[in-house]
VOGU-3710 file (C-alpha; in Angstrom, 3 decimals, decimal comma):
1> xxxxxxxxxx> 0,000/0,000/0,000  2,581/2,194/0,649  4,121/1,902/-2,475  1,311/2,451/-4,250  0,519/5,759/-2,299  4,383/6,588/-2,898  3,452/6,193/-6,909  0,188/8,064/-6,757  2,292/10,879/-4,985  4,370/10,686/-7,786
11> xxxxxxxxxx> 2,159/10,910/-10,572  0,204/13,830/-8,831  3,204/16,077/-8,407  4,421/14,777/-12,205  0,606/16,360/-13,633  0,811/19,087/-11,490  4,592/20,351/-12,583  2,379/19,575/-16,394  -0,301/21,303/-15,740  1,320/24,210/-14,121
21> xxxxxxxxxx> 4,035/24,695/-16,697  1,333/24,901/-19,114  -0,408/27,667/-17,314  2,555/29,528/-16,845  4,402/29,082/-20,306  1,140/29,524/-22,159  -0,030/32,893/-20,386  3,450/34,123/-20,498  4,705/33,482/-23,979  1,231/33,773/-26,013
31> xxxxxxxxxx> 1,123/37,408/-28,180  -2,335/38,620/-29,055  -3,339/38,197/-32,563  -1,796/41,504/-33,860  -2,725/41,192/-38,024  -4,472/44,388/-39,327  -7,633/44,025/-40,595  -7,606/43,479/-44,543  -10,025/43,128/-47,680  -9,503/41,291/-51,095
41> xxxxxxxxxx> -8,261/44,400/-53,330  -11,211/45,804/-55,629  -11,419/44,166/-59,181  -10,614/46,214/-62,613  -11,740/45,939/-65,325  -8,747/46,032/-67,276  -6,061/46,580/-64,527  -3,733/43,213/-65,254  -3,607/40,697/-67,389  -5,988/38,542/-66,075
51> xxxxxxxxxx> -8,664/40,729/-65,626  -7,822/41,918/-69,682  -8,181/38,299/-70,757  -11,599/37,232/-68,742  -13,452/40,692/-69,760  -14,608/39,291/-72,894  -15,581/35,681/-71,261  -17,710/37,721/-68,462  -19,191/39,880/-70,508  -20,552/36,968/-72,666
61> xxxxxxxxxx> -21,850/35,113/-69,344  -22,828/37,887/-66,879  -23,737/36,809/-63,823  -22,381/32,932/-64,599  -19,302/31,159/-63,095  -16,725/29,115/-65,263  -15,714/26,080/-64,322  -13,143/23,665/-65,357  -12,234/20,118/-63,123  -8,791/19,450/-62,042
71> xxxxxxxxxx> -8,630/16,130/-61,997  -4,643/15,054/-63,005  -2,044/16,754/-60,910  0,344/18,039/-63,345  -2,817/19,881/-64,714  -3,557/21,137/-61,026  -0,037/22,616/-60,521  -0,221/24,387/-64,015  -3,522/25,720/-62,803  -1,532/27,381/-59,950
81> xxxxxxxxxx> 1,454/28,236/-61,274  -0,151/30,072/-64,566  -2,017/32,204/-62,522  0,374/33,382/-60,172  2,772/34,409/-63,159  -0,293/36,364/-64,677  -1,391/37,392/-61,316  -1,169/41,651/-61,058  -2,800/42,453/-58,419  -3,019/39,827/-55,903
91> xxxxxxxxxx> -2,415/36,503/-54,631  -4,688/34,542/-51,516  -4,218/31,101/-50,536  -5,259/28,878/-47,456  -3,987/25,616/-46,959  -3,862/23,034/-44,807  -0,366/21,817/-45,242  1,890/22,818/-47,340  5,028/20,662/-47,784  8,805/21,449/-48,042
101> xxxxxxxxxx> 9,046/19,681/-51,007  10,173/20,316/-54,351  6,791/21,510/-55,491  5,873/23,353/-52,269  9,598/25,212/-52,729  8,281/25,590/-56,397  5,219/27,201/-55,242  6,752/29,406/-52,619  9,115/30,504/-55,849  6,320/31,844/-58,203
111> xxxxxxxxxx> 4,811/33,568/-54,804  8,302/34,936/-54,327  8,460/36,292/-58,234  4,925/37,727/-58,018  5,709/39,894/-55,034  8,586/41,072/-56,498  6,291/42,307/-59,509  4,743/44,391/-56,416  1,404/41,698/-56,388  0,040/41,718/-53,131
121> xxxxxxxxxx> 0,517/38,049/-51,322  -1,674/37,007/-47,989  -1,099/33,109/-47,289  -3,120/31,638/-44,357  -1,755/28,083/-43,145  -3,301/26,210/-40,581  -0,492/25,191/-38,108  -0,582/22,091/-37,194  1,651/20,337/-39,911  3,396/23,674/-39,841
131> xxxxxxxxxx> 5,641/22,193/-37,449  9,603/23,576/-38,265  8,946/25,778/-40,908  8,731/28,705/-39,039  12,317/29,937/-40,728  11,055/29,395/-44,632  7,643/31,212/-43,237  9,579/33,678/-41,675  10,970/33,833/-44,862  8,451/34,581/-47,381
141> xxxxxxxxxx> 6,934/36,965/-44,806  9,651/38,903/-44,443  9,067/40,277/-48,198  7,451/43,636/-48,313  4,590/42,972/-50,300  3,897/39,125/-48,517  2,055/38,778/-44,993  1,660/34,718/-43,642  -0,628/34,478/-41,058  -1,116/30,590/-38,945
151> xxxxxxxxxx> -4,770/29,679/-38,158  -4,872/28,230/-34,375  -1,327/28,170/-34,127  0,927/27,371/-30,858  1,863/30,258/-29,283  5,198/28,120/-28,117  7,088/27,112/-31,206  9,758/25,050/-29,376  9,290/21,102/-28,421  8,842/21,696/-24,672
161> xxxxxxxxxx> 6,573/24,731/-24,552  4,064/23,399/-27,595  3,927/19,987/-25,250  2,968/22,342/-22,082  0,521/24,150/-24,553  -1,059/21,429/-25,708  -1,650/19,786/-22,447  -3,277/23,502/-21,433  -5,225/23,942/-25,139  -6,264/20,149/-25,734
171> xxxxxxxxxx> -9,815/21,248/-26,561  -8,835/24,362/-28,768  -5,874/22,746/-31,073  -7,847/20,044/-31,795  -9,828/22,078/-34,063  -7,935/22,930/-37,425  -8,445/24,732/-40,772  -8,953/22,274/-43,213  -9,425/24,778/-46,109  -8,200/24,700/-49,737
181> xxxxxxxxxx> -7,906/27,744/-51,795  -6,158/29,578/-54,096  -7,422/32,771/-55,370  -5,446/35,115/-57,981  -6,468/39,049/-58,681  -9,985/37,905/-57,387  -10,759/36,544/-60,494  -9,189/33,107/-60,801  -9,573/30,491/-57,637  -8,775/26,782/-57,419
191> xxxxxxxxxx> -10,712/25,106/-54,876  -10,675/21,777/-53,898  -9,227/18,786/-51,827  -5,243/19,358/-52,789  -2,585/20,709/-50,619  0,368/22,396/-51,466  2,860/19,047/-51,977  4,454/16,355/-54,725  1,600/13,854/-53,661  -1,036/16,135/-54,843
201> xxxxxxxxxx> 0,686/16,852/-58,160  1,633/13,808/-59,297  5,558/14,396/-58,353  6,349/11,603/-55,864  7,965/8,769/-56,824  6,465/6,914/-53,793  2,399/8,216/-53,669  -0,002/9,325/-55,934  -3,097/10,684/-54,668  -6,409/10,451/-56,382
211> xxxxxxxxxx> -7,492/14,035/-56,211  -9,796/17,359/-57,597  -9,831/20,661/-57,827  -12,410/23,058/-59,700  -10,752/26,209/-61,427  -13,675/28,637/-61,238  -13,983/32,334/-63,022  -16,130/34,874/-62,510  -18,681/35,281/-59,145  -17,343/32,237/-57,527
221> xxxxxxxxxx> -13,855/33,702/-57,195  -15,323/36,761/-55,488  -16,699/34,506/-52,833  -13,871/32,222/-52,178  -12,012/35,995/-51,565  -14,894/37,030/-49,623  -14,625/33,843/-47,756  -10,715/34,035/-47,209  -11,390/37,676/-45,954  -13,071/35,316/-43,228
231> xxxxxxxxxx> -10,572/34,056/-42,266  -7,854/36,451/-42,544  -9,715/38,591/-40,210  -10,500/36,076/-38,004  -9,161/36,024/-33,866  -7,915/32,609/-35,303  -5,341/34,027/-37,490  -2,187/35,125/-35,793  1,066/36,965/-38,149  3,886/34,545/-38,436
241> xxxxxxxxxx> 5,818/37,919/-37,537  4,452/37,515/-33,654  5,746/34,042/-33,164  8,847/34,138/-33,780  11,985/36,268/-35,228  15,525/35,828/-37,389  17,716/37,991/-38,348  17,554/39,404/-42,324  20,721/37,723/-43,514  19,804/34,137/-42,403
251> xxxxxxxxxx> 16,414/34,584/-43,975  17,481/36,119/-47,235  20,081/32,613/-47,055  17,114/30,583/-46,560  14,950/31,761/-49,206  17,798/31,980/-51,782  17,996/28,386/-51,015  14,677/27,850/-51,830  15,129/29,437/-55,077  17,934/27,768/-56,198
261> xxxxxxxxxx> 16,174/24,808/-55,067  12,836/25,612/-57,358  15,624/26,103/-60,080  17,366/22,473/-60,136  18,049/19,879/-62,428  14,540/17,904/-60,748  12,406/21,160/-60,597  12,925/21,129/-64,517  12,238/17,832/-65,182  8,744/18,384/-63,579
271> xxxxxxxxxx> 8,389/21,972/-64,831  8,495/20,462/-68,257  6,058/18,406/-67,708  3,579/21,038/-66,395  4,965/22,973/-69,957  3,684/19,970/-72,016  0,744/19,422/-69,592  -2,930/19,341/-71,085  -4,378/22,359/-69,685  -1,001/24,177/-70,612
281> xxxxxxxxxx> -1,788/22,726/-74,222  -4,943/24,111/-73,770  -4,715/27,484/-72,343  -2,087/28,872/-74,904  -4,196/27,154/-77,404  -7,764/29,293/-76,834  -8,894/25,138/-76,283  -10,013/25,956/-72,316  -13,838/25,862/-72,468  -14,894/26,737/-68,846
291> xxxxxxxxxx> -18,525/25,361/-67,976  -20,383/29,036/-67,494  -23,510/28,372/-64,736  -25,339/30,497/-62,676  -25,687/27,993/-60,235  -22,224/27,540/-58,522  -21,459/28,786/-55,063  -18,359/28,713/-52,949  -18,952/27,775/-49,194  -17,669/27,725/-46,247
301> xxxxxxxxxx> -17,710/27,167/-42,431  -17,652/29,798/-40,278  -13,849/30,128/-39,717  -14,591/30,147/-35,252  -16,688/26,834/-36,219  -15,966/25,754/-32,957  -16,655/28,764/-30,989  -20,061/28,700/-31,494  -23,027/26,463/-30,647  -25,160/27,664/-33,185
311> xxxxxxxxxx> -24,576/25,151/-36,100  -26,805/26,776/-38,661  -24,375/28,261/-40,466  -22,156/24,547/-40,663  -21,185/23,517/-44,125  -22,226/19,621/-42,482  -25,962/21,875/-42,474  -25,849/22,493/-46,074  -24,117/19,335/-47,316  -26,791/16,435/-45,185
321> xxxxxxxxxx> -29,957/18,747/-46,895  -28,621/18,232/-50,400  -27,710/14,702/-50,018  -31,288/13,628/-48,122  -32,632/15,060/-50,679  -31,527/12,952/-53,485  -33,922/11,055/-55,026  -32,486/8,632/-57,510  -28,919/8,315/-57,153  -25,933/9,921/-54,111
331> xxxxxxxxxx> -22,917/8,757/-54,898  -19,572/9,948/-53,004  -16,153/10,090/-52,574  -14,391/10,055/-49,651  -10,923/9,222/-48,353  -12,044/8,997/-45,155  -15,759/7,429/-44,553  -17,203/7,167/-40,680  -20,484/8,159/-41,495  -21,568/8,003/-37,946
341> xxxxxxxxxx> -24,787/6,606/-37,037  -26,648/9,712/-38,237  -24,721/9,244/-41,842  -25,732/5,346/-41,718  -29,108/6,701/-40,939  -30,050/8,828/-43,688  -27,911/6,383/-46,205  -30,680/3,900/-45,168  -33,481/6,211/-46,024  -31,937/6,845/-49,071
351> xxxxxxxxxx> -31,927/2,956/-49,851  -35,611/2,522/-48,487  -36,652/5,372/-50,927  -35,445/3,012/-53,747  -32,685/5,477/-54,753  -28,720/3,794/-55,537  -26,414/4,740/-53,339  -22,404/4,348/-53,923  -19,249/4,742/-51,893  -15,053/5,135/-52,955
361> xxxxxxxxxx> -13,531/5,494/-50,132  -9,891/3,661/-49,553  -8,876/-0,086/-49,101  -7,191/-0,662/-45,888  -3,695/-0,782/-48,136  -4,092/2,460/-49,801  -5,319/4,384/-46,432  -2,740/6,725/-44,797  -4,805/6,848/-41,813  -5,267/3,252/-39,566
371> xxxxxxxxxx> -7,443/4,343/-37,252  -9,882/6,285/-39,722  -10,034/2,988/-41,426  -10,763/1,191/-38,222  -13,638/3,500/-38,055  -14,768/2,850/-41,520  -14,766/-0,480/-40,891  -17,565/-0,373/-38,121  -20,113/0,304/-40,686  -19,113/-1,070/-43,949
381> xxxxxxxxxx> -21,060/-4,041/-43,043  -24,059/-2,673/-42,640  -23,667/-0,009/-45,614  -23,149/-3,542/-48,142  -26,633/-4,880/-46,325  -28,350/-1,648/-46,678  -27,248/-2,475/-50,418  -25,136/0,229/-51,092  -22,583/-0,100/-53,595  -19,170/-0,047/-52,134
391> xxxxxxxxxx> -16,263/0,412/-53,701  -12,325/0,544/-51,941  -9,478/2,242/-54,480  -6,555/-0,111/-54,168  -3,081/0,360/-53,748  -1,856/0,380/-56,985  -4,183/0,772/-60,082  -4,369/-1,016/-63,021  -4,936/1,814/-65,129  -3,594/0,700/-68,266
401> xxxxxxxxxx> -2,393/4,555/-69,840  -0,992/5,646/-66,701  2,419/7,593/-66,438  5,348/6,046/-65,214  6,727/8,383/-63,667  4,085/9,252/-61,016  3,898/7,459/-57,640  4,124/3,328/-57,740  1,433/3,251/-54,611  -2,342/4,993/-55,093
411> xxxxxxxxxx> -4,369/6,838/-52,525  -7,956/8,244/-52,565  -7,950/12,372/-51,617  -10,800/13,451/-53,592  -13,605/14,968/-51,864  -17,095/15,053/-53,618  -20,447/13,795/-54,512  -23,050/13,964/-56,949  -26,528/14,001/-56,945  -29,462/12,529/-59,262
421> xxxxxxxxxx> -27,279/13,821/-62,489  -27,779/17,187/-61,527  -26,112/18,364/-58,413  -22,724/18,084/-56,722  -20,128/19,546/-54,583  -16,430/18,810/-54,954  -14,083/20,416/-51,901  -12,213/19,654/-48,303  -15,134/17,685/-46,381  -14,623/14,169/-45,536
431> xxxxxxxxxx> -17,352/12,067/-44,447  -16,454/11,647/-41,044  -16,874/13,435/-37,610  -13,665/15,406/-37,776  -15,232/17,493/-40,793  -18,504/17,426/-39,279  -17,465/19,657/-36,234  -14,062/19,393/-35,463  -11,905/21,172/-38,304  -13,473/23,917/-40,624
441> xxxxxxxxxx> -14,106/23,088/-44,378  -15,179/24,819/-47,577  -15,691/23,845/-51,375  -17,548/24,048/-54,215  -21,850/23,501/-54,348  -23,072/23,406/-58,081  -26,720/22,521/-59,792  -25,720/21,801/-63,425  -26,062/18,929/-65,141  -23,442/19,272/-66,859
451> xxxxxxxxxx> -20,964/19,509/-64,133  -22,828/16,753/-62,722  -22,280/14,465/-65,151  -18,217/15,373/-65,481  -18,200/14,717/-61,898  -20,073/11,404/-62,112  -17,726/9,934/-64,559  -15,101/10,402/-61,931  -17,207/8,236/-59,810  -17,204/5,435/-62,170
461> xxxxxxxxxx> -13,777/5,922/-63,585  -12,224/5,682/-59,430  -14,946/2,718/-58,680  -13,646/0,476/-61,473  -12,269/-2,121/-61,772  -8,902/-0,744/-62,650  -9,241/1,663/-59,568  -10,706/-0,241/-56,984  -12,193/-3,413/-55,671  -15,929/-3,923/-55,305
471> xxxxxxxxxx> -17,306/-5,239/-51,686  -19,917/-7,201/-51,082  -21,313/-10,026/-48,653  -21,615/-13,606/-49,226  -23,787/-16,387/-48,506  -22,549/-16,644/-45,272  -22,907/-12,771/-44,626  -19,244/-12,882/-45,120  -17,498/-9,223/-46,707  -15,519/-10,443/-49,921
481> xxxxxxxxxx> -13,485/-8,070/-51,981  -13,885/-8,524/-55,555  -10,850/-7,671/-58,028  -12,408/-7,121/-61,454  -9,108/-6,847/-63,513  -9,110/-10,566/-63,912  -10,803/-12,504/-66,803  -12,675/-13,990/-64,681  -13,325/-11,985/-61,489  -11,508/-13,190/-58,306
491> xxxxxxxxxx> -13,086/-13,187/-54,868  -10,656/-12,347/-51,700  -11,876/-13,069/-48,317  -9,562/-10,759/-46,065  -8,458/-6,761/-47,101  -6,531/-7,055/-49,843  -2,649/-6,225/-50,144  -2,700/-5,480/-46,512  -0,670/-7,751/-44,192  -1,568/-9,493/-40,815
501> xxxxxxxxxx> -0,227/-6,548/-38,605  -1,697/-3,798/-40,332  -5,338/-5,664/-40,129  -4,646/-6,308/-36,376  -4,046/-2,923/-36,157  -6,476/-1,554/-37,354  -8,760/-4,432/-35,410  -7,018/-2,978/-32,322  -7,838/0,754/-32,950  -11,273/-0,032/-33,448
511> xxxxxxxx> -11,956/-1,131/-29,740  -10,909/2,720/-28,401  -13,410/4,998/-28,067  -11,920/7,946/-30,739  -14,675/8,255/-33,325  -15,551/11,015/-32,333  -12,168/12,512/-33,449  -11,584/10,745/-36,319
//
């Protein structure tokens, strides 16, 4: 007994010196969020070049959006990196993460060249995978004409005091900026499920992610700035500038690293291939042919989701009405899929109603996330019962034109879903409960059947055979996987290319009690 008293002792003095150090470090070290209040600069009409070469395109659609899907990832970075270059006015992106990679130092480059052409720059990153970047941050916003802000960020940017802060802000940090946008001269923005990294543009060797982006024109753009505004202004976002210093020659060093970097031998292998891209092709060929719609909005959580209790205003609000509302066919696409019981709920109605539903999410082998799966994995039986059609995107594809040169192993990071042939939304929301009410989200809403159908052939191309395996239940009430590649079909009986300790794994993970933050 004693010793156990001596170990309780212990532990109490241990959470105390925690606790405490939190309380003091936190309070001492935190700075206020400092950022002056800005706006999205006013459009021209003819003020730089990309308001010169949309004039005529508006003025034959007034009041309509463009749209064009970005579904391959060379395409994606073009997108981006042709409309900084003919960016004049300004530049506005929010991200997630945002990689030190050789496309995220290629990206910080054509940032770097735009503000030096006196374009205005505001980047808004959340901070959580922000973790030791704070010099190349530092960096950029040390440039006269660009200002980083960090969304929730730790107030403590070394190892010890961000483990005191997080013991002190476990219910704050947990709630992150999921956001995707990119947004040049208030004209152009590119919103979608890709970060800022070589997975999302087809550049690593290792992964290739299955992702989207729509390039919109027009009213849309003006409301992804209005809704970046949002957040800029937000209590949430806190200046780089306030959380940390270094003196001007090491930064000027680090960011002529990063240049030389964005200029090697491997930057121009891939920069060649975004030269001979399609939409490249395209663009300097007039052959870009934008789908013009009135009906396309850009939306958005409030960006103090969590502060509030009034849920109203929730993109989760918007997104459950349109998709109980479906009447003949809901079919999504999601990387990560915990419906929750509410979800399973309304997917049932949907079934009783007599309308299809179907699900991509990822196979156990092509997940990056074990415990998401492990989630997942709780309802996929009774999703196949309810008789929805279920389909996992394996690990590597058989897609018979693919490129050799992108990544050897697949993974699903698109975003979306379509509705009846008519309506669809294509963004950052997952189907799970982190995106419910956890981290903030935006994208894309649209009701044109057009769009619709574009979007619903990337359904069926990603739940193919060549893409993914189909799930069902036997006989026996058994889940099978079935890989459609073959001749003749073949019929697996455990989670396919996924060994015995990554199954137990995720078997393991699925007895805690974390759905709730998954």
């Amino acid at each position: 007994m004693r010793r156990v008293a001596f170990w309780l002792v212990i532990a109490c003095l241990v959470a105390l010196v925690l606790v405490g150090g939190a309380v003091l470090l936190t309070n001492r070290l935190a700075p206020r969020a400092t950022g002056t209040p800005s706006q999205a600069l006013p459009l021209q009409p003819a003020q730089t070049e990309i308001d010169r070469e949309l004039a005529p395109l508006l003025a034959a659609h007034p009041g309509e959006s463009g749209a064009i899907f970005l579904v391959d990832g060379v395409d994606a970075f073009a997108a981006r990196a042709l409309s900084a270059r003919k960016a004049g006015r300004s530049l506005d992106l929010q991200y997630f993460i945002w990689r030190n990679d050789l496309t995220g130092r290629l990206v910080a480059s054509e940032i770097q060249d735009a503000a030096e052409r006196g374009v205005r720059v505001r980047i808004l990153l959340d901070d959580m995978n922000a973790r030791g970047l704070d010099p190349y941050l530092l960096a950029l916003d040390a440039h006269p004409n660009i200002e980083l802000r960090l969304y929730n960020p730790f107030r403590n940017r070394e190892d010890v005091g961000r483990a005191f802060e997080l013991i002190r802000r476990m219910v704050s940090m947990n709630h992150r900026m999921h956001n995707k946008a990119w947004i040049a001269d208030g004209r152009v923005a590119i919103v979608g499920g890709r970060n800022i990294g070589e997975q999302y543009f087809s550049a690593d060797a290792e992964v290739n992610f299955r992702d989207l982006d729509l390039l919109l024109l027009g009213p849309a753009a003006q409301q992804a700035s209005a809704a970046f505004d949002a957040y800029w202004n937000s209590a949430a976002a806190v200046p780089v500038a306030t959380l940390g210093a270094r003196h001007p020659e090491a930064l000027r060093a680090l960011l002529g690293d990063v240049m030389r970097d964005a200029r090697s031998e491997g930057a121009r292998r891939y920069l060649d291939r975004v030269a001979a891209s399609r939409l490249v092709r395209d663009y300097y060929n007039s052959a870009l042919h934008p789908r013009w719609s009135a009906n396309i909005e850009v939306v958005a959580d409030p960006p103090m989701k969590w502060a509030s209790d009034d849920r109203s205003g929730w993109l989760i609000s918007r997104l459950t009405s349109k998709i109980s509302a479906a009447r003949d066919e809901a079919l999504v696409i999601s990387p990560y899929f915990v419906p929750g019981e509410d979800g399973a709920s309304m997917l049932a109605t949907l079934r009783h109603r007599g309308a299809r539903v179907g699900i991509v999410t990822n196979s156990l082998a092509a997940t990056d996330v074990y415990a998401v799966h492990s989630g997942y994995a709780a309802y996929r039986s009774r999703l196949v019962r309810l008789g929805v059609d279920l389909h996992e995107l394996r690990a590597s594809s058989h897609e018979r034109t693919a490129p050799t040169f992108i990544g050897t192993r697949a993974s699903l990071h698109t975003k979306a879903f379509v509705l009846d042939g008519e309506r669809g939304f294509v963004g950052s929301f997952n189907v799970d409960p982190r995106s419910k009410t956890l981290n903030t989200e935006m994208g894309v809403l649209f009701d044109d059947p057009v769009l619709a159908s574009q979007l619903r052939d990337e359904y069926l191309r990603l739940s193919g055979p060549d893409f993914s395996y189909r799930v069902y239940q036997d006989k026996q009430g058994e889940l099978r996987w079935i890989d459609g590649t073959q001749r003749a079909p073949v019929e697996l009986d455990s989670e396919p290319d996924a060994g015995f300790w990554r199954r137990a794994l995720v078997r393991v993970s699925g007895w805690l009690p974390i759905e709730s933050q998954l």
